[in-house]
C-alpha positions in Angstrom: -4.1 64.9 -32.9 -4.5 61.5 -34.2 -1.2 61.9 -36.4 0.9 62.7 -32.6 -1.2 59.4 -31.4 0.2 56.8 -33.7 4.0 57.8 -33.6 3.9 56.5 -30.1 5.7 53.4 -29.0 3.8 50.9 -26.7 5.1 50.3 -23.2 5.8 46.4 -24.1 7.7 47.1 -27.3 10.1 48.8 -25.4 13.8 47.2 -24.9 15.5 47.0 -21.2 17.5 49.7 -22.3 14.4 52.1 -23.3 13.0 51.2 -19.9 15.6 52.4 -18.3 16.0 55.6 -20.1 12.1 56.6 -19.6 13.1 56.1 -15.6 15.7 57.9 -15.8 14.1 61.0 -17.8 11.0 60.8 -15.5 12.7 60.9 -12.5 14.4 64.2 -13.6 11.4 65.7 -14.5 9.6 64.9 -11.4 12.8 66.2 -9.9 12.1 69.9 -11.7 8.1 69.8 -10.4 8.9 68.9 -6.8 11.6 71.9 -6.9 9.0 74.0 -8.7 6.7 73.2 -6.3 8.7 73.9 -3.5 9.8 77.4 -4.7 6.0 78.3 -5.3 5.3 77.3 -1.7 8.3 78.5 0.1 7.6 82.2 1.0 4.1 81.0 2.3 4.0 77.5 3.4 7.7 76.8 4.2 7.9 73.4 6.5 6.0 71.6 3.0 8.4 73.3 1.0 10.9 71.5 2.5 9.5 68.7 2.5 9.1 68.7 -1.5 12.8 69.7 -1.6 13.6 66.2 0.2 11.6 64.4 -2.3 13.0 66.5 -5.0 16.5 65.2 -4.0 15.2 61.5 -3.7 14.4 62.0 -6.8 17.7 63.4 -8.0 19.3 59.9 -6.4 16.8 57.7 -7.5 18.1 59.1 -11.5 21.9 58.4 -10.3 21.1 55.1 -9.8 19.3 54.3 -12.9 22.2 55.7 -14.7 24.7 53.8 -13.3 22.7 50.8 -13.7 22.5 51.7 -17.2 26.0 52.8 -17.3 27.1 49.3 -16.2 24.8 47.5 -18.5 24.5 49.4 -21.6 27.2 52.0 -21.8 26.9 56.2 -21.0 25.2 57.2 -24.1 21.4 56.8 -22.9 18.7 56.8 -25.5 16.1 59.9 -25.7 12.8 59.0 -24.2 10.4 60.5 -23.0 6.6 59.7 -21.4 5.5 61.6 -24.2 6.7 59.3 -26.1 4.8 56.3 -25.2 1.4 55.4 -25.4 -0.4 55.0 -22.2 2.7 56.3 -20.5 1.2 58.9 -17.4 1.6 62.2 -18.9 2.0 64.9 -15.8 -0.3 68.2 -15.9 1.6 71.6 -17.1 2.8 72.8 -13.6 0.8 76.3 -13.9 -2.2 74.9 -14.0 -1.5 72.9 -10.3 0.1 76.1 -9.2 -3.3 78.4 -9.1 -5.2 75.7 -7.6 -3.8 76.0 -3.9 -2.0 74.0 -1.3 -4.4 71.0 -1.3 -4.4 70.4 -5.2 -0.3 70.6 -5.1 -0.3 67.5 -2.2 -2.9 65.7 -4.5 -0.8 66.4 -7.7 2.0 64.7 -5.7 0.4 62.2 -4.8 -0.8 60.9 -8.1 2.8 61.2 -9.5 4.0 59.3 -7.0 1.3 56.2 -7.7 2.3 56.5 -11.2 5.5 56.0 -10.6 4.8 52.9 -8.2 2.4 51.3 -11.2 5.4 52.1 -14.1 8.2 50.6 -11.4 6.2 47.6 -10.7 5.6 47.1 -14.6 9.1 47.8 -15.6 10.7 45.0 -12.9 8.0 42.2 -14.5 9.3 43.2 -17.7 13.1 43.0 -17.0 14.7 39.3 -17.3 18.6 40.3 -15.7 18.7 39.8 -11.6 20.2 43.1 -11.3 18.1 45.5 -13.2 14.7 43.7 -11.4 16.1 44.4 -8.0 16.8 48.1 -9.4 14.0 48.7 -9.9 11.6 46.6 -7.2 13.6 49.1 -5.2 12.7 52.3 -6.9 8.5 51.1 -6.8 9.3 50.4 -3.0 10.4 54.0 -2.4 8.3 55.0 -4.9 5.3 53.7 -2.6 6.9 55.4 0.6 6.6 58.7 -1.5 3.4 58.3 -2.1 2.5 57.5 1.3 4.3 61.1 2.3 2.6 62.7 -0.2 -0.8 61.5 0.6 0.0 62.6 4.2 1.7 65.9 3.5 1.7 66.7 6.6 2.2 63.7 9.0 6.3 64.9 8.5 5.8 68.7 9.9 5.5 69.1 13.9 2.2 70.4 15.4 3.2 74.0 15.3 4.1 74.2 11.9 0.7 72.1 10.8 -1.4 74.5 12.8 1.0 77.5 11.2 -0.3 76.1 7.5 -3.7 75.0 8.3 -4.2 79.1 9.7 -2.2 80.4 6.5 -4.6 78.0 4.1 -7.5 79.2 5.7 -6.4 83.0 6.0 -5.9 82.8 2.0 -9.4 81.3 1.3 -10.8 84.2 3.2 -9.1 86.8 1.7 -9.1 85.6 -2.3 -12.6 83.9 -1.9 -14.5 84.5 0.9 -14.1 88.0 1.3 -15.1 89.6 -2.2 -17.4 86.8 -2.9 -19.2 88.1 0.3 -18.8 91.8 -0.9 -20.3 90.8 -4.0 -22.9 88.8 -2.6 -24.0 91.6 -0.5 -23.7 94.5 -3.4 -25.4 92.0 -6.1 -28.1 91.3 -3.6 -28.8 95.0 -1.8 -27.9 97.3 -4.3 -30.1 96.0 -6.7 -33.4 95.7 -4.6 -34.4 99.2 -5.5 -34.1 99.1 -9.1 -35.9 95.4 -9.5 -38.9 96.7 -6.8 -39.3 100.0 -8.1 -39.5 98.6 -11.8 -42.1 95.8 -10.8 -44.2 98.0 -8.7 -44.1 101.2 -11.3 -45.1 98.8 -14.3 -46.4 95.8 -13.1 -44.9 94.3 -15.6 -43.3 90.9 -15.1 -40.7 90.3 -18.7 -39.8 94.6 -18.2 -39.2 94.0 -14.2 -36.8 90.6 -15.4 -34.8 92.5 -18.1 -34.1 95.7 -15.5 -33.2 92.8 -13.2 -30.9 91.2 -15.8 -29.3 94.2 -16.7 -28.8 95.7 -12.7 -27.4 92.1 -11.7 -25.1 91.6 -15.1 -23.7 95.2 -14.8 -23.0 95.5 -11.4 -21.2 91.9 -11.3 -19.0 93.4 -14.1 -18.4 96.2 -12.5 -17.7 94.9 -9.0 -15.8 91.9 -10.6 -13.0 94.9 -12.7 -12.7 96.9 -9.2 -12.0 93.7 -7.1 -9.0 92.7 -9.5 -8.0 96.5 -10.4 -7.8 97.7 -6.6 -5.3 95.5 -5.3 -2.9 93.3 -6.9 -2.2 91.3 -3.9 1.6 91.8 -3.9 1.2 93.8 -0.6 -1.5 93.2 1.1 -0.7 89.4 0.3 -4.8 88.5 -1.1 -3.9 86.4 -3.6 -4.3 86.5 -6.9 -6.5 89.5 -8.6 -8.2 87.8 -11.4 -9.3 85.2 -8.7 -10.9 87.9 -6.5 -12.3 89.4 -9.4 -14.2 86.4 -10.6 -15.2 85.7 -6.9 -16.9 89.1 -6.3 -18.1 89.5 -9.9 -20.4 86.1 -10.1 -21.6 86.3 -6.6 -22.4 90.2 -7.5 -24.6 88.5 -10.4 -25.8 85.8 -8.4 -27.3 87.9 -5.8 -29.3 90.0 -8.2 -30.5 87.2 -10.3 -31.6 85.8 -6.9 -34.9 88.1 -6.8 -35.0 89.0 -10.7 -35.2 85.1 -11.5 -38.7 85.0 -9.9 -40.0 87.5 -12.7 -39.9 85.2 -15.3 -43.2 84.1 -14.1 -46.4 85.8 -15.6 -48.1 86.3 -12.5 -47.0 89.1 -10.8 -48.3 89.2 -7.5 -47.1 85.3 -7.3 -43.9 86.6 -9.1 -43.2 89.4 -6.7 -43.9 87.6 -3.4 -41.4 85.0 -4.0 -39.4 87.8 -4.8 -39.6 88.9 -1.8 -39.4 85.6 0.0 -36.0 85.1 -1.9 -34.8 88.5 -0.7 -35.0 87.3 2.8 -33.3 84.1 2.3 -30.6 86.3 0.6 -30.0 88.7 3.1 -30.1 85.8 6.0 -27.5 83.9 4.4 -25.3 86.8 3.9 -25.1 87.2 7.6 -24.5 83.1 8.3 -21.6 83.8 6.1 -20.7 86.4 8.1 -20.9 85.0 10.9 -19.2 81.6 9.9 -16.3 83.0 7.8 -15.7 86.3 9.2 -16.6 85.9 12.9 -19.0 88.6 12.8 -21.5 88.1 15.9 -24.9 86.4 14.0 -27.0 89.2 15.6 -24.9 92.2 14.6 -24.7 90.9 11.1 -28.1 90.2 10.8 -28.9 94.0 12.0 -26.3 94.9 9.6 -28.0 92.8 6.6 -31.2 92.1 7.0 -32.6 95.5 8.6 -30.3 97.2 5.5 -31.8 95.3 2.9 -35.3 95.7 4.2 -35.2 99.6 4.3 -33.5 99.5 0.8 -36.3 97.0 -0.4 -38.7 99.1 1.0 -37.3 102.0 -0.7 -37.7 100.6 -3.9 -41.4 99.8 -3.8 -42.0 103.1 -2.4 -40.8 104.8 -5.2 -42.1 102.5 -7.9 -45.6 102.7 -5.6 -45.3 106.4 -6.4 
């Protein structure tokens, strides 16, 4: 790591010439992420696709320019440089990791590149001493600025239907990769496993065994709620979104929502253990149906009949039959 460190060159040791070949290979490369971006985003956000193919091709003339600038002052053969290749140059983030993040993080990620690009423009025309190569340049940080701004404001260059068209689609996707199974989860992780946790504490009275039944319920159900989330639908179809995602979403909150009421066990006293137990039940079951009712537009009253009156009959089940 260190070794890959000192073979670096330093942004002020650079010649005019070496300048202008690091513009010139950044500008292709942010060329390539914009046009990757745009492709990734096309099928399901097409107006901002478009607009990433604009700035790809901005992009694409901003490079012709620096090459016949360097063309007239240097020649055709253009050195090999890269922002790898110099220390504190701004290194841009592999493009699968932006990709999974969504919408939002994409318009960030542009955004960044382009105020790097204003910061290395502005640096580069200070550095230059010919007329020609300065104006160049104080031109490119200028549009370079203007990108940013459009970046920053993804959205201020699509009409009103197509922004209302994206914001729904964004939304839509949240639901159905998070939302949805972490809700399914939540639920599962925090009904399913009332009967198990109650009917242990009330047929031992035993706070550590209750805790470790608790541990076990909530840790195996997540795993197993977590494999059929991503194993049931691949999302090609139905258009969810990605299957790992869901997966993780409904496996944790599966975990979480046992752990809510096993958690309490770890305290010695068990009548004090098992009535905040029970107080966390309720909280559980109550936020299940505000989730309901605020994601999924299910009515607050009918999801609370749904929830609450469910998990009470299953909780009640449980201490019956660890009673007995």
């Amino acid at each position: 790591m260190l070794t890959r460190f000192a073979f670096r060159r330093r942004f002020r040791d650079l010649s005019e010439q070496e300048v202008l070949a690091l513009a010139i290979s950044a500008e292709e490369d942010d060329a390539r992420i914009y046009r990757t971006y745009a492709e990734h985003l096309r099928a399901e956000y097409p107006d901002t696709a478009k607009v990433f193919d604009t700035m790809a091709e901005e992009e694409d003339s901003h490079r012709r320019r620096l090459i016949d600038l360097h063309a007239d002052r240097f020649g055709r053969v253009i050195p090999l440089i890269r922002r790898e290749h110099v220390a504190g140059y701004h290194a841009r983030r592999p493009i699968w990791l932006i990709e999974s993040l969504g919408l939002d993080r994409i318009r960030a990620e542009a955004a960044a590149m382009e105020r790097d690009a204003h910061a290395f423009y502005m640096r580069a025309a200070q550095a230059t001493s010919d007329a020609a190569t300065r104006k160049v340049l104080g031109d490119l940080a200028a549009a370079e600025a203007g990108h940013e701004r459009r970046a920053d404001e993804m959205t201020a260059g699509l009409d009103d239907t197509a922004r209302t068209r994206e914001a729904d689609h964004a939304k839509r996707q949240f639901i159905l990769v998070w939302v949805q199974p972490g809700l399914a989860g939540l639920m599962d992780g925090s009904v399913s496993t009332l009967a198990p946790i109650f009917a242990a504490a009330f047929a031992t009275g035993d706070t550590w065994t209750t805790f470790v039944v608790g541990l076990a319920a909530s840790v195996g159900a997540g795993i197993s709620m977590g494999f059929t989330e991503a194993a049931s639908d691949d999302g090609q179809l139905s258009g969810r979104g990605s299957p790992i995602k869901r997966g993780f979403a409904s496996g944790i909150m599966t975990t979480v929502g046992g752990l809510g009421h096993a958690l309490p066990y770890l305290i010695p006293d068990f009548t004090l253990a098992t009535t905040i137990a029970i107080g966390v039940v309720f909280v559980e079951l109550w936020a299940i149906a505000w989730i309901q009712n605020r994601w999924m537009e299910t009515p607050f009253w009918r999801a609370a009949l749904q929830v609450v009156a469910g998990g009470a009959l299953v909780l009640a089940a449980g201490i019956l039959i660890g009673s007995g």
